[in-house]
C-alpha positions, 0 to 999 in steps of 0.5 A, a space after each residue: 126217659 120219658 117227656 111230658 111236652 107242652 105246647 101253646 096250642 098254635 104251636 102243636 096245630 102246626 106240628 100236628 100238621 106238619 107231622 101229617 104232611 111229611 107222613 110221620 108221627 108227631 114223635 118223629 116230628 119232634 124228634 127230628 126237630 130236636 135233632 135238626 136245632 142240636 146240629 145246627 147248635 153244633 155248626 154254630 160253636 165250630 163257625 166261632 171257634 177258630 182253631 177248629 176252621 183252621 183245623 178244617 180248612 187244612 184238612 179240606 187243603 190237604 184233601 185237594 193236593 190230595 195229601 189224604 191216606 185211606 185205609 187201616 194199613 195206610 194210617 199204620 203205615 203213616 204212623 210207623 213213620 212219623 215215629 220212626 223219624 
């Protein structure tokens, strides 16, 4: 899809620059600073919702008792048995 992007020109003098500093086009400027606000948009949401910090500090609490499996044959067995029990 194509974008037609129109900035104030202060704002595209500094992206120019920026573009040229960091040896990339003005493209791949924008791309990665699209991509960069997307993520840290997506950090936002996961630091207010609750259940997901839960979710991530059991996990980060299971990784260091050391309670994680690796592997495809781990997972199956894993599973095997929690539907076993």
């Amino acid at each position: 899809m194509a974008m037609t992007l129109r900035l104030p020109p202060d704002l595209d003098a500094e992206l120019r620059a920026a573009a040229e500093e960091d040896h990339r086009s003005v493209q791949q400027t924008v791309l990665l600073a699209i991509e960069t606000y997307l993520t840290l948009r997506e950090t936002a949401e996961i630091k207010v919702d609750p259940d997901t910090l839960r979710a991530l500090a059991e996990a980060r609490d299971a990784v260091r008792a050391g309670d994680v499996v690796y592997g495809t044959e781990a997972v199956r067995t894993l599973l095997n048995g929690r539907r076993a029990s």
